[in-house]
VEXSE-60211 format. One record per residue (C-alpha): x negated, y, z negated. Coordinates in pm, 1 decimal. Each point is the difference from the previous one (the first is absolute). Layout:
REM residues N
- x/y/z
- X/Y/Z;
...
***
This chain:
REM residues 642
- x/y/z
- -3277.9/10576.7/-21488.8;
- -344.6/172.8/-126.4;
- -113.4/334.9/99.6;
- -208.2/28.2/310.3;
- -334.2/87.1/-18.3;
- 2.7/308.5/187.5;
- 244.8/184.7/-284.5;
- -336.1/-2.8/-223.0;
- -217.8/92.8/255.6;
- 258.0/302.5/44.3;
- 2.2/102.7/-303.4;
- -345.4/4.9/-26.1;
- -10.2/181.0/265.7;
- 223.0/225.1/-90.7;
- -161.5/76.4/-325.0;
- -321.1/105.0/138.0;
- 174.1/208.9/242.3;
- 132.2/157.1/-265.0;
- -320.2/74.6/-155.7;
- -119.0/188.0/261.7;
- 299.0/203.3/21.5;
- 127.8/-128.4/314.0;
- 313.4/80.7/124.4;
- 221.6/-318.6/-87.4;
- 84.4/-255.5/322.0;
- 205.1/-236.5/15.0;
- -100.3/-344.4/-80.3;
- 23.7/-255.8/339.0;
- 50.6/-309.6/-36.6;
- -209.9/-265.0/137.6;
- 44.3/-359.8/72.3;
- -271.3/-236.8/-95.9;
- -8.3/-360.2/163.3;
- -47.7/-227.6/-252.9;
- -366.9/-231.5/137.7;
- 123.3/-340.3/58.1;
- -105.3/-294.7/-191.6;
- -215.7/-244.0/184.0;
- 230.9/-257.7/162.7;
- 269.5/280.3/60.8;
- 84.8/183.8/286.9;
- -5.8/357.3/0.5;
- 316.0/188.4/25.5;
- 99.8/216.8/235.9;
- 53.8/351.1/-56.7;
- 362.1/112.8/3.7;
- 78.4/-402.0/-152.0;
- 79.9/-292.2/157.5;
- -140.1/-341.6/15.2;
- -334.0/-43.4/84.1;
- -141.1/-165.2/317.1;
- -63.8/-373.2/-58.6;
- -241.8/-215.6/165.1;
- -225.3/324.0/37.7;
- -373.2/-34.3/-109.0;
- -226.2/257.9/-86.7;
- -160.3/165.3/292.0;
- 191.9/-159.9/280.8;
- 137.8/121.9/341.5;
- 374.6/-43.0/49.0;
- 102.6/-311.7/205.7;
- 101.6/191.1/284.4;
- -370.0/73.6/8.0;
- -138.3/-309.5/-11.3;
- 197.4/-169.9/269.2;
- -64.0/241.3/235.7;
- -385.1/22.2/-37.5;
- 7.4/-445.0/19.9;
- 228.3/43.9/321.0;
- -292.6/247.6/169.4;
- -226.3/-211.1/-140.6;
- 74.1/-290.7/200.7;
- 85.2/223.8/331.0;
- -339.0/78.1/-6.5;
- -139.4/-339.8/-69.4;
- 203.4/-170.0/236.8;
- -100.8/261.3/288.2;
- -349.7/-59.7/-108.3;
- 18.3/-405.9/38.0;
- 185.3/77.4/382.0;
- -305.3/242.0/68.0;
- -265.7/-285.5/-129.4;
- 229.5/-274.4/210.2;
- -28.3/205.5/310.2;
- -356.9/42.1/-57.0;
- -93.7/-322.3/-79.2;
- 234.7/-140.5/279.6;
- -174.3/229.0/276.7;
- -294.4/-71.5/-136.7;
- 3.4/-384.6/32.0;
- 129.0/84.8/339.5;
- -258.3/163.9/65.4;
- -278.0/-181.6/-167.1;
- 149.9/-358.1/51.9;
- 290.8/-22.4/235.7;
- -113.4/246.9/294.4;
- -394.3/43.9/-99.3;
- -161.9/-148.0/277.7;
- 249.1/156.8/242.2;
- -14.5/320.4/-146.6;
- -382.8/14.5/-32.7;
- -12.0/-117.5/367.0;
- 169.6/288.2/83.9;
- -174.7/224.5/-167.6;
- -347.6/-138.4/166.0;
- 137.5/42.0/346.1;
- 120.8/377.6/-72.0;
- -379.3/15.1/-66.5;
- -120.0/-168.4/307.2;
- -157.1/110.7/285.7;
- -88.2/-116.2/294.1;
- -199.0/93.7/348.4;
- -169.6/-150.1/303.9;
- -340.2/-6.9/68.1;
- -94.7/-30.4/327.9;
- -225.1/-232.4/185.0;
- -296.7/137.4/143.5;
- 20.3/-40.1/359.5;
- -234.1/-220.3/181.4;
- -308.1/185.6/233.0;
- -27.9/30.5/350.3;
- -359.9/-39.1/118.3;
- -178.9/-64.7/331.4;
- -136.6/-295.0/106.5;
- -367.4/29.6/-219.0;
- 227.2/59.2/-291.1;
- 12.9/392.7/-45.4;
- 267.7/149.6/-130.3;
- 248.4/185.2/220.9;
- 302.1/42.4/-232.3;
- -33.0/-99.8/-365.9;
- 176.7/126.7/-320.4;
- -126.5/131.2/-295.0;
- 47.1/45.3/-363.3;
- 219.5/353.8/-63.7;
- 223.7/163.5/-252.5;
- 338.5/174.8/15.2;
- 44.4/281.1/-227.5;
- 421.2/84.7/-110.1;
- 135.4/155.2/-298.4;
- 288.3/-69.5/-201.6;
- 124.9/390.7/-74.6;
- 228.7/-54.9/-237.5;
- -324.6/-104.7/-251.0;
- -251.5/250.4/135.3;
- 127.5/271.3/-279.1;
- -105.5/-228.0/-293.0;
- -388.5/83.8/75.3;
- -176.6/208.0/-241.0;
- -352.6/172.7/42.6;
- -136.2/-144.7/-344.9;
- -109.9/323.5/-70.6;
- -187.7/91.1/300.3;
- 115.1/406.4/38.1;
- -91.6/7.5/374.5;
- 212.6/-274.6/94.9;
- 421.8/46.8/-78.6;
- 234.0/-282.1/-59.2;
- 272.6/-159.4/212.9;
- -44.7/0.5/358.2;
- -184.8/305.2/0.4;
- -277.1/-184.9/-191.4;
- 48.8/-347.4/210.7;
- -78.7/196.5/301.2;
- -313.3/193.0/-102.9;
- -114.0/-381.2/-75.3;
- 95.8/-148.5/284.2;
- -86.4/236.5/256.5;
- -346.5/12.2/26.1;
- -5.6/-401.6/45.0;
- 218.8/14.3/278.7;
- -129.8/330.3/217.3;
- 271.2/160.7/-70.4;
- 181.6/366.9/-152.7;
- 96.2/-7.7/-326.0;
- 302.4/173.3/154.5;
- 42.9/-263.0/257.9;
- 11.3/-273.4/-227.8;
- 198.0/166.7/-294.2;
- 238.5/37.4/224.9;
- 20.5/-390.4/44.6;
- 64.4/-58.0/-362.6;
- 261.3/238.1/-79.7;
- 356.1/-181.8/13.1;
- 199.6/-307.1/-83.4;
- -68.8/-207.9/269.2;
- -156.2/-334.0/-202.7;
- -199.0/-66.6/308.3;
- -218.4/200.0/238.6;
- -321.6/-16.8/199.4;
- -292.4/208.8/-31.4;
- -226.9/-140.6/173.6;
- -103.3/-302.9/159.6;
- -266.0/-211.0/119.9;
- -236.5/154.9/-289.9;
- -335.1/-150.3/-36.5;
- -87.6/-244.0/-310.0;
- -233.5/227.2/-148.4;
- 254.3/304.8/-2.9;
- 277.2/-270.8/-88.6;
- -238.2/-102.6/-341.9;
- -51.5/355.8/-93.1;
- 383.2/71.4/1.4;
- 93.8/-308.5/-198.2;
- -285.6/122.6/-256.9;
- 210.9/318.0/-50.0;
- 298.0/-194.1/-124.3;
- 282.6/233.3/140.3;
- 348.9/-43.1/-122.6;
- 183.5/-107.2/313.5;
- -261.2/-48.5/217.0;
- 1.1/-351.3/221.0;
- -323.1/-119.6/188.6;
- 108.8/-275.3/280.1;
- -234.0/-213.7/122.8;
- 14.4/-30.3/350.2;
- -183.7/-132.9/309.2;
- -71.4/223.7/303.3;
- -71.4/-87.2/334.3;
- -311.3/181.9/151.2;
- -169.6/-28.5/306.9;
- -370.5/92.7/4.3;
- -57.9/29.3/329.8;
- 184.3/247.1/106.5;
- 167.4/-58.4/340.0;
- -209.1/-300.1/63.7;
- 262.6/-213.2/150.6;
- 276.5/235.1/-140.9;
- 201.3/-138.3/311.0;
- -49.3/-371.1/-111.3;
- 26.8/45.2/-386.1;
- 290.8/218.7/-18.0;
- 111.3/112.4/-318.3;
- 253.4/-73.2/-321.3;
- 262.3/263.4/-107.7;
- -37.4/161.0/-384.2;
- 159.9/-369.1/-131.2;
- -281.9/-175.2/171.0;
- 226.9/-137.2/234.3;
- -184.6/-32.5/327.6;
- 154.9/216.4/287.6;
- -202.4/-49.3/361.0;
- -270.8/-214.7/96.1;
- -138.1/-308.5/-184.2;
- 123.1/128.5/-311.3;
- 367.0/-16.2/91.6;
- -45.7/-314.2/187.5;
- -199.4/-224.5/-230.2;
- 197.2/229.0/-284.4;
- 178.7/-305.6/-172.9;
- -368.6/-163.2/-48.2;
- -208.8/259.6/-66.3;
- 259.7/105.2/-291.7;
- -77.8/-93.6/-279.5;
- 312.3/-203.4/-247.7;
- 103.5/266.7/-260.4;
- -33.7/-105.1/-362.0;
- 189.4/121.7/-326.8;
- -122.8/148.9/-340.3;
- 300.9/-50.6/-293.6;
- -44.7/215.8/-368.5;
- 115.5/147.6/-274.1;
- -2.9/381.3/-6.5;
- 18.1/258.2/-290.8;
- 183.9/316.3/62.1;
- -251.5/169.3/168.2;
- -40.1/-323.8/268.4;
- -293.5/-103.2/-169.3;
- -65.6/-412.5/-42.1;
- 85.7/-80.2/-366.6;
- -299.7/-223.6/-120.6;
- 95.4/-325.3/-62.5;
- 307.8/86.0/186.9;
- 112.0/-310.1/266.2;
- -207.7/36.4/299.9;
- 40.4/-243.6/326.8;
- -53.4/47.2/351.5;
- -82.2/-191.2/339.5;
- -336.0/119.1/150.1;
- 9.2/133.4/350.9;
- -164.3/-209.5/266.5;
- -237.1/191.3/239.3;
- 84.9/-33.3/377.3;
- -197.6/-143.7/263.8;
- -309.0/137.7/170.3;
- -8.0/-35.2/361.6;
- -317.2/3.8/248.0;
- 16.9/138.8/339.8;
- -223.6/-22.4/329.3;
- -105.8/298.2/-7.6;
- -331.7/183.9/-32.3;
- -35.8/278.0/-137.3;
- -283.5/120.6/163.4;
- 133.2/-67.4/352.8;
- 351.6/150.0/-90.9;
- -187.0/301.2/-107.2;
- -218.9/21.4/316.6;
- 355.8/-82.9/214.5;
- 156.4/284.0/-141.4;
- -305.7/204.6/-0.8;
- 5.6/-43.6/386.3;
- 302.0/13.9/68.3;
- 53.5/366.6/-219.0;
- -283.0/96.7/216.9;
- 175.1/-109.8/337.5;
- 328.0/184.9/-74.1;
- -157.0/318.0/-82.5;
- -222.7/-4.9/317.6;
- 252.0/-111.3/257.1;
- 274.0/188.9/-116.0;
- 192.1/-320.7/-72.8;
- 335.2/27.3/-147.0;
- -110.6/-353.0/-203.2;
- -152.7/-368.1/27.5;
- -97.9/-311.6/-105.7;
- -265.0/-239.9/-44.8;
- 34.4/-359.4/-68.2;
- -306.7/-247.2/-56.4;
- 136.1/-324.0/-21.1;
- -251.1/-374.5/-45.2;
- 69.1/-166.3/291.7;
- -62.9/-360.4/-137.1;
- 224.9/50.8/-339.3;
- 224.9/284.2/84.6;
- -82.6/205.7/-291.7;
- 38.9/349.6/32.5;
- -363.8/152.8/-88.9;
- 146.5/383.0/55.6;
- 315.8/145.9/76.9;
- -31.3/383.8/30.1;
- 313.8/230.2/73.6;
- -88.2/382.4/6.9;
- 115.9/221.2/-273.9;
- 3.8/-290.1/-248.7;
- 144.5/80.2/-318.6;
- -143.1/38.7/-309.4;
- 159.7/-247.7/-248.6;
- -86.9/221.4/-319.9;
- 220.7/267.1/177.0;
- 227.6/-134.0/275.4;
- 193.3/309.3/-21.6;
- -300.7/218.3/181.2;
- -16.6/-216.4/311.1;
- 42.2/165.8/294.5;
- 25.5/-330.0/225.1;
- 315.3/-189.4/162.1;
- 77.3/-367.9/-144.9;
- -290.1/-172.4/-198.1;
- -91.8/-225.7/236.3;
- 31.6/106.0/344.8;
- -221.2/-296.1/97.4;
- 284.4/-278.6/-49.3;
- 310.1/245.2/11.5;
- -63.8/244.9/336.8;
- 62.6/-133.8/367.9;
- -162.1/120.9/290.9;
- -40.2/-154.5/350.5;
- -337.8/-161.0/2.1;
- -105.0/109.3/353.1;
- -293.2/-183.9/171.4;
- -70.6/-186.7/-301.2;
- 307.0/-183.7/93.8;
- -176.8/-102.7/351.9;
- -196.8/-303.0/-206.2;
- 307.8/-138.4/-78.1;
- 41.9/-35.4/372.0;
- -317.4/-90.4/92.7;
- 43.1/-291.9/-315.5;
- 316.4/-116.1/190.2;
- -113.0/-4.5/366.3;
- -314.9/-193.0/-138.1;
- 218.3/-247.2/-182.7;
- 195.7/-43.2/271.3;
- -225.4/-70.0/287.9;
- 62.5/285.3/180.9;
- -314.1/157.5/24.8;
- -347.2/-80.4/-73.0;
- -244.5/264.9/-151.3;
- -131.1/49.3/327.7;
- 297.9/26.5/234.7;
- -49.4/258.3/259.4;
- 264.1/317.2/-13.4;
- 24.2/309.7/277.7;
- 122.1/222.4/-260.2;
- 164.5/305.5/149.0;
- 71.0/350.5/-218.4;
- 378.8/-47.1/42.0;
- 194.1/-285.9/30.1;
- 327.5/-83.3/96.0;
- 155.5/-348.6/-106.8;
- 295.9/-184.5/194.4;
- 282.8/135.3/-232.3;
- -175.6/326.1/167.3;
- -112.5/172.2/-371.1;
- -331.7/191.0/16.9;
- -336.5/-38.1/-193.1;
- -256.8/218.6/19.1;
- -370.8/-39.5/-166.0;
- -94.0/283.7/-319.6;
- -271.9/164.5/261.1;
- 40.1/18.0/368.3;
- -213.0/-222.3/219.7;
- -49.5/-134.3/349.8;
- 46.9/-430.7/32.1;
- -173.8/-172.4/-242.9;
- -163.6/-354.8/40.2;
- 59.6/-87.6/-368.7;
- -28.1/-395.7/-179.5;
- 245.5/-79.9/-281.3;
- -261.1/85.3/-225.7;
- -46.0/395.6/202.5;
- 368.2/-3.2/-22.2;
- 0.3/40.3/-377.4;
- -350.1/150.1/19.0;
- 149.9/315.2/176.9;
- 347.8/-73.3/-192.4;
- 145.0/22.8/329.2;
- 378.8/45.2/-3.5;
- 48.1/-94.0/321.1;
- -210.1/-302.2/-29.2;
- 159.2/-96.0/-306.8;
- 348.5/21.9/171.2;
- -158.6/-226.4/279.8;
- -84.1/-290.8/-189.8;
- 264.3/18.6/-276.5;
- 277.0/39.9/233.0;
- -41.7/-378.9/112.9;
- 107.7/-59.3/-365.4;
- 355.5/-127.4/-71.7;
- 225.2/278.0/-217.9;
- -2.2/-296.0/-269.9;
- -353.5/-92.6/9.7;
- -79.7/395.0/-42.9;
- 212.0/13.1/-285.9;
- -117.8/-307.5/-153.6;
- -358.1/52.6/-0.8;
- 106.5/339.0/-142.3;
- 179.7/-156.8/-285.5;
- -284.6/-231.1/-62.1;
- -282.0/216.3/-48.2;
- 279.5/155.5/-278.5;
- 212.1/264.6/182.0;
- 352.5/98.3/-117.4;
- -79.2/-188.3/-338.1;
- -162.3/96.0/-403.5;
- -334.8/-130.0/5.9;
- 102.0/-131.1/-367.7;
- -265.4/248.2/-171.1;
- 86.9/103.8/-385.4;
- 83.2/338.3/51.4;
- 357.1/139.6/-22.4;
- 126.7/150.3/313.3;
- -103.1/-167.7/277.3;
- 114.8/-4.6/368.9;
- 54.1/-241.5/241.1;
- -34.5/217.5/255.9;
- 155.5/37.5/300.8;
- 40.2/-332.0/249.6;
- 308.1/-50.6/220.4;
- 129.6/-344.3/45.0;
- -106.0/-94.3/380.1;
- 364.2/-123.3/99.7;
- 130.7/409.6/-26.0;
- -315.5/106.5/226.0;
- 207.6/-21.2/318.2;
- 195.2/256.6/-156.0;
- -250.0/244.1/-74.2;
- -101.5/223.3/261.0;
- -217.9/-173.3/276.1;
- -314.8/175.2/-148.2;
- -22.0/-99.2/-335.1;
- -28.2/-385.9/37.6;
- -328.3/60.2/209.7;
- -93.8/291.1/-215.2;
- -81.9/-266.5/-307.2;
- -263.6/-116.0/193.6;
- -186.3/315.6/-108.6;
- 120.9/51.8/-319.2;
- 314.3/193.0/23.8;
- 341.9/-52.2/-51.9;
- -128.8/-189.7/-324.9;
- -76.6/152.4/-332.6;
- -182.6/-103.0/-248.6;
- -169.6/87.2/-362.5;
- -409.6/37.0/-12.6;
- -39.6/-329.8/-186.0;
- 206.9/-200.1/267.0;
- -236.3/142.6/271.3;
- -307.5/-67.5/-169.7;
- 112.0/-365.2/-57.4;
- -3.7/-82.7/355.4;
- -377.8/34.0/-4.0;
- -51.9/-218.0/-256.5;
- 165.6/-214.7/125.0;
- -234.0/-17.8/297.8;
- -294.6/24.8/-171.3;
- 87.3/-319.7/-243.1;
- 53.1/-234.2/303.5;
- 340.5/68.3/77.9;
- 145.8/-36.5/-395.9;
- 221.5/235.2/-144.9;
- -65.4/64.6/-350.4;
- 288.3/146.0/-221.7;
- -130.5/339.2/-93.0;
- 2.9/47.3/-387.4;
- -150.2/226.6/-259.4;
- -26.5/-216.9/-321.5;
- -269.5/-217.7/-75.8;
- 105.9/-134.4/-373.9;
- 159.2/47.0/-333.1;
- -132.1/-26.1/-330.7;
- 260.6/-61.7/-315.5;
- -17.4/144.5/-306.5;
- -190.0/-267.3/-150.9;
- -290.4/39.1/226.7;
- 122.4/-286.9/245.8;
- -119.7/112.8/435.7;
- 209.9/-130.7/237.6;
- -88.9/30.6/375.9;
- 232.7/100.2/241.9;
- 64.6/-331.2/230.6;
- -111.2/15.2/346.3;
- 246.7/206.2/244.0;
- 198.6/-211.3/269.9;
- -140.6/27.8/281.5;
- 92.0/-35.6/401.5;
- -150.8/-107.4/317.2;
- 94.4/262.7/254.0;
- -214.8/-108.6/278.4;
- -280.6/-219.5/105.1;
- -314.7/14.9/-190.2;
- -196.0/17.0/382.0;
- 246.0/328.6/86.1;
- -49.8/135.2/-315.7;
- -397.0/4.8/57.7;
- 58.3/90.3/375.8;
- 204.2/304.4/-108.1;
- -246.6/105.2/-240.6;
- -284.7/-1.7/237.5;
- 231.2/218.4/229.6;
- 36.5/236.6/-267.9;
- -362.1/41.3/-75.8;
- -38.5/135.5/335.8;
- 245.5/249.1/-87.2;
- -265.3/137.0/-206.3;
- -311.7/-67.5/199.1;
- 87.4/36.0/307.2;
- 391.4/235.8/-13.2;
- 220.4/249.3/-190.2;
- -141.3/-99.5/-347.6;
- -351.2/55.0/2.2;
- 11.5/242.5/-315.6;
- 102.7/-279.8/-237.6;
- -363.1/-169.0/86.0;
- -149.2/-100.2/-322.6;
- -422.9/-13.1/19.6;
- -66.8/-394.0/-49.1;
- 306.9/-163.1/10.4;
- 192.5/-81.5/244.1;
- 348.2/153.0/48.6;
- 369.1/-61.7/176.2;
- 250.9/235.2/-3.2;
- 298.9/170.9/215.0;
- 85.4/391.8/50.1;
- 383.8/74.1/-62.5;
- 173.6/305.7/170.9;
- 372.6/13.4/-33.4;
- 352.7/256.9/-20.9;
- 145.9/5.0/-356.1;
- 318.4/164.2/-94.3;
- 7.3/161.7/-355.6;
- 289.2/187.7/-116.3;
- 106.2/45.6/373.1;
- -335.8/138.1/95.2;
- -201.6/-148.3/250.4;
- -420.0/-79.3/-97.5;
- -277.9/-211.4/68.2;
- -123.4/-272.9/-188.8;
- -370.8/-67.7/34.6;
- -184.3/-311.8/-118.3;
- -279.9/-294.3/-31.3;
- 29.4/-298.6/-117.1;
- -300.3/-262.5/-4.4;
- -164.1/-280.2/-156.0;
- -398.5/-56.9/-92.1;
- -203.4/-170.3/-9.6;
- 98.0/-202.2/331.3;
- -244.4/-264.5/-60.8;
- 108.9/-82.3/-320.8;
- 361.8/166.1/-36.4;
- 42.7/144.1/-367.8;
- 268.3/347.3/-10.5;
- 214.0/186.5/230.3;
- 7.9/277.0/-5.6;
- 320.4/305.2/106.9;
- -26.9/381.3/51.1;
- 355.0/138.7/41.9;
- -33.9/413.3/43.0;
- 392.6/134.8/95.7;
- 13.9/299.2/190.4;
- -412.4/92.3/36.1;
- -2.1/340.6/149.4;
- -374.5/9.7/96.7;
- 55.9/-338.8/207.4;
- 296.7/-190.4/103.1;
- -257.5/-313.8/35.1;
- -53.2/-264.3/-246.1;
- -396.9/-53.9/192.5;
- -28.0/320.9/-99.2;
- 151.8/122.1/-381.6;
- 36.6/-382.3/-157.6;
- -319.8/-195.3/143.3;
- -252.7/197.2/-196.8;
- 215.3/-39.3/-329.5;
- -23.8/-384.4/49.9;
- -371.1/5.1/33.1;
- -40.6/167.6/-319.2;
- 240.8/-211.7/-154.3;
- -95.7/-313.0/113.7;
- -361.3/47.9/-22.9;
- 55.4/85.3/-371.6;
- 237.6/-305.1/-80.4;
- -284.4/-235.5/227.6;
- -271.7/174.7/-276.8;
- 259.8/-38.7/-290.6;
- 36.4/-356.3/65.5;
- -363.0/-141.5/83.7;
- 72.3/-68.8/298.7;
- -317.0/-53.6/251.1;
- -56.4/205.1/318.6;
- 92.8/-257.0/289.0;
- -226.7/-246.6/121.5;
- 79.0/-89.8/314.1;
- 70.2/244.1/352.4;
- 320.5/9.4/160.4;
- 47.1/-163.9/302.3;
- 259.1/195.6/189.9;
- 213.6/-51.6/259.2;
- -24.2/216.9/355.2;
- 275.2/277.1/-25.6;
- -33.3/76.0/390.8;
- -28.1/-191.0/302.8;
***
């Protein structure tokens, strides 16, 4: 076997150790691995066979498999991923697309009423009484008021802080006040309402995060307490409460419409968002009978009236006899519409809801019946004493004392004699008393629009045997009967249009949305007695004023008919007076009645006296109001004595 290679290289080593004197080593011995040939495999050290199938450079097979096994782990969890992708998204995109983006477009929907404007009220030459007008709600979402920023403005901070200092000047208010309106998580609050168009415009300008601006309708009424009693009011819904405007409520409302968008996150529209709606349909405007003018000068008068007699209230009715239109109906302490909740008076319309006992006014309804019947003429001779006693022994007595009087039917109501009254009346059967009664509209609703009406008080005549022996002689007078102010008052219209009762009513038309006026159709009407009693009782009761216990409600130029009222009323257990006159003008030419009703007058328990000089006023103002000419003709009455 030949040397190795490293014995040379030791001893060549070792000789130039040696020539450096260097201590001697001892030679190692080193093993040299012979380079293989190319095409051999390299042995390994310590011998053996070499690895076959090995190339130069490569990992071990162990190696290999293991990185191809991760290799497709990873590529199959990669396909599942893209599978599941894919697969939601063609669910997605193909299988559930429209449903899913329909769902995603009503999460951004919103939706709110508008509301109809509500139809006007106005009298009878078309000004307004009650209308509605363009107004603005102001809320705030306050979950979004923090997002506002001053834009660099130092004076002003951001957040709420900021939103207020903005805000409040607009709306009259505190920053403190409103600040504190925007601070929480409520995602809806008021801060004011009913604002103005012009401060509504100048808040939208400011583009507030979170800040709504509602457009609503308010009602208003610009005059006042003008009618307040007739009108009545709505509640903060506009939903009509008393008077007209809770009676006619489902007409004068208008139909509510709806407004359908998209909204961005801040409730903003999204342009070119889906947008749909149904527009709102304005109500219907209703016309009454009444003037304005003459409602004004009723209450006017009648103000006047309660403050000078001391009077604990009243009324005052004008009423056209030939269409039964109410031209004024005037209850003190009317309310003011615009603030209901400052009224000091009872119910809103006294007029149609109170009952009293008419008193002496009652006596034409008497005289009306005794005429009809044939029991008396005009001129039938009476010896009317101060007291009288009737057969069921009950006892009358006159208002004033006085000796025998020589009175004619006509002196009888003249003087409004009790006693004469009882006289002729009591010849009257119980049923005929009633009837006539019932006729001229006792103890039933006139029918008029208003909410809250009475029938009054009328007792059927079969239980008058039961009552005590007084009271079925003391209707003859007007007691023991009750009734409201617009029930008395239509008894003399009825006389003065020939006997015909007209249904009393207050509206005169409609007009739709579109523009269309529809009248009112004529009110039923009712012949209550002769046309030839009707005009005899009304030239009796012009000498009631000429020539008896109403010559204050004389009118200069026309002629007038009328009756004085005196009679007991019971309120709250309390015993008063009520005082009144109730008359018609011109005679000649019949055209309004007119009623006074003053309860409990304390400078005069006599209706001659307190309610006369009202009606003058009245009347003569309604007789100006209406162009009606001063009467051309005298009266030819008939003798009160004989």
């Amino acid at each position: 076997m030949p040397p190795h290679r490293s014995s040379t290289a030791s001893a060549r080593a070792g000789s130039a150790r040696q020539a450096t004197a260097q201590p001697t080593a001892r030679p190692r011995t080193i093993d040299v691995v012979p380079r293989p040939r190319p095409g051999t495999a390299a042995p390994r050290r310590g011998g053996g066979s070499p690895v076959r199938g090995g190339g130069g450079g490569r990992p071990p097979r162990g190696v290999r498999t293991g990185a191809r096994a991760r290799m497709a782990f990873l590529t199959v969890v990669v396909l599942l991923v893209l599978a599941v992708f894919t697969g939601r998204l063609v669910w997605v995109q193909g299988i559930r697309g429209d449903a899913i983006a329909a769902e995603a477009r009503e999460k951004r929907m919103t939706s709110f009423e508008v509301l109809g404007a509500r139809g006007e009220i106005t009298d009878a030459e078309g000004r307004p009484l009650a209308m509605s007008v363009e107004r603005y709600d102001i809320s705030v979402n306050q979950r979004q008021v923090g997002e506002f920023t001053s834009t660099g403005t130092p004076e002003v901070p951001d957040g709420a802080a900021g939103v207020a200092e903005r805000l409040a000047p607009l709306l009259g208010k505190s920053p403190a006040e409103v600040g504190g309106m925007l601070v929480g998580d409520r995602q809806f609050r008021y801060i004011a309402k009913n604002v103005e168009p012009s401060v509504a415009r100048e808040i939208r300008a400011l583009k507030l995060p979170g800040i709504q601006i509602d457009k609503v309708a308010e009602r208003v009424y610009p005059n006042g307490d003008l009618a307040g009693n007739v009108i009545g009011f709505v509640n903060s819904s506009g939903v009509g409460l008393e008077g007209l405007e809770r009676s006619l409520d489902e007409r004068l409302a208008g139909s509510p419409g709806e407004e359908t968008y998209e909204r961005g996150r801040k409730g903003q529209p999204i342009p070119g968002g889906y947008s749909a709606g149904s527009p709102a349909q304005q109500g219907d405007s209703v016309q009454l009978t009444i003037l304005s003018d003459l409602q004004f000068k009723a209450q006017e008068a009648l103000s006047a009236a309660v403050a000078s007699t001391g009077a604990d209230g009243g009324t005052v009715v004008v009423l056209d006899t030939r269409t039964g239109e109410v031209l004024a109906l005037a209850d003190s302490g009317s309310v003011d519409p615009n603030n209901p909740g400052d009224s000091t008076g009872g119910s809103l319309a006294s007029s149609v809801s109170d009952v009293f006992e008419p008193g002496s006014t009652g006596k034409v309804i008497t005289m009306a019946a005794a005429l009809d019947a044939g029991l008396v003429t005009p001129l039938t001779q009476f010896e009317v004493p101060y007291t009288y006693t009737t057969e069921n022994g009950e006892t009358f007595k006159d208002s004033h004392e006085h000796g025998l009087l020589r009175l004619t039917t006509t002196g009888v109501l003249a003087e409004s004699s009790n006693t004469g009254t009882v006289m002729i009346g009591q010849n009257l059967p119980q049923q005929t008393r009633h009837d006539y009664l019932a006729k001229f509209g006792f103890g039933s609703r006139t029918g008029i629009e208003l909410p809250g009406e009475s029938p009054g008080i009328l007792r059927s005549w079969e239980t008058w045997d039961s009552w005590d022996r007084r009271s079925k002689l003391a209707v003859l007078f007007g007691q023991a009967v009750s009734v409201t102010a617009l029930q008395a008052t239509q008894v003399f219209a009825t006389i003065a249009n020939g006997g015909v009762r007209v249904q009393p009513h207050i509206i005169k038309g409609w007009t739709a949305a579109d523009g269309t006026y529809t009248p009112e159709p004529a009110a039923p009407t009712t012949q209550v007695v002769s046309p030839q009693t009707a005009a005899t009782v009304l030239t009796m009761m012009e000498s009631v004023v000429d020539d008896g216990t109403g010559g204050s409600a004389a009118i200069p130029g026309y002629r007038v008919a009328g009756k004085t009222g005196t009679a007991q009323n019971w309120v709250s257990g309390h015993q008063g007076i009520t005082a009144s006159f109730i008359g018609v003008a011109p005679v000649d030419s019949p055209r309004i009645a007119v009623s006074v009703i003053l309860h409990n007058p304390r400078t005069s328990i006599y209706g001659g006296t307190v309610a006369a000089p009202v009606f003058r006023d009245v009347a003569g103002f309604a007789l100006g109001e209406l162009g009606v000419a001063p009467s051309g003709s005298q009266a030819q009455l008939f003798p009160t004595t004989w």
